[in-house]
C-alpha positions as CSV (number, residue, x, y, z in Angstrom):
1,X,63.2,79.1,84.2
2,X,64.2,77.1,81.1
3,X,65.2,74.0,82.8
4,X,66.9,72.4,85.5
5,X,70.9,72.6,85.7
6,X,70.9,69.2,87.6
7,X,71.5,66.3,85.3
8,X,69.5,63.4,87.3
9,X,66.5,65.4,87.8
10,X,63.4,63.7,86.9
11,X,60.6,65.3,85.5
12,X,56.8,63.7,85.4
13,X,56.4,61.4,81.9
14,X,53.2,62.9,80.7
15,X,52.4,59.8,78.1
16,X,52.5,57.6,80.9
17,X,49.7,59.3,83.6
18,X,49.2,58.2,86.8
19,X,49.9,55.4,88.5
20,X,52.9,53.9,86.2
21,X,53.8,51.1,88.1
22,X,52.0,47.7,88.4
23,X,51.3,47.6,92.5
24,X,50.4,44.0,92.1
25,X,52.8,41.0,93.4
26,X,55.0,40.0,89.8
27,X,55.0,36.4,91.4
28,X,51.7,35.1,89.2
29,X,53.0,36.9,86.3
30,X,56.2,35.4,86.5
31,X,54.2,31.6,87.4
32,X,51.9,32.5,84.1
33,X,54.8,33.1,81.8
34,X,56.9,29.9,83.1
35,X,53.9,27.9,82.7
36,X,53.0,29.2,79.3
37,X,56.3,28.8,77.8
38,X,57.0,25.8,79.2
39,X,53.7,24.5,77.9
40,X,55.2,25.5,74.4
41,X,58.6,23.4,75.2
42,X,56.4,20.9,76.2
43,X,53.8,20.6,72.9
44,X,57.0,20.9,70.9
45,X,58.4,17.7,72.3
46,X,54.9,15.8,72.8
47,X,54.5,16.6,68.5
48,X,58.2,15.8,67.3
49,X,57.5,12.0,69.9
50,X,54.6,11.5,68.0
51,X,56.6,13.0,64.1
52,X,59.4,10.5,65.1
53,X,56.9,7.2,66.0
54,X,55.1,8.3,62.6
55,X,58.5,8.0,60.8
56,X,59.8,4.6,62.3
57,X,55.9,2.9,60.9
């Protein structure tokens, strides 16, 4: 048997191995990612407040 005739079979990614999927909750992940880039946002802002008072001296 060459291969299957059915076109949305699914056959077993060998590169990926067992156990693909995360089985943990995606709700710290997503806190850890808002956090981090709003931390960015946040730095970005704090540094151009204190490049715009440095300008106005």
């Amino acid at each position: 048997m060459a291969g299957h005739q059915d076109p949305n079979y699914v056959t077993e990614n060998p590169f990926e191995g067992r156990g693909r999927a995360m089985k943990g909750n995606d709700f710290p992940d997503t806190g850890y990612g808002f956090a981090v880039g709003g931390g960015f946002f946040i730095t970005m802002f704090i540094i151009a407040v204190i490049v715009e008072a440095a300008v106005r001296l």
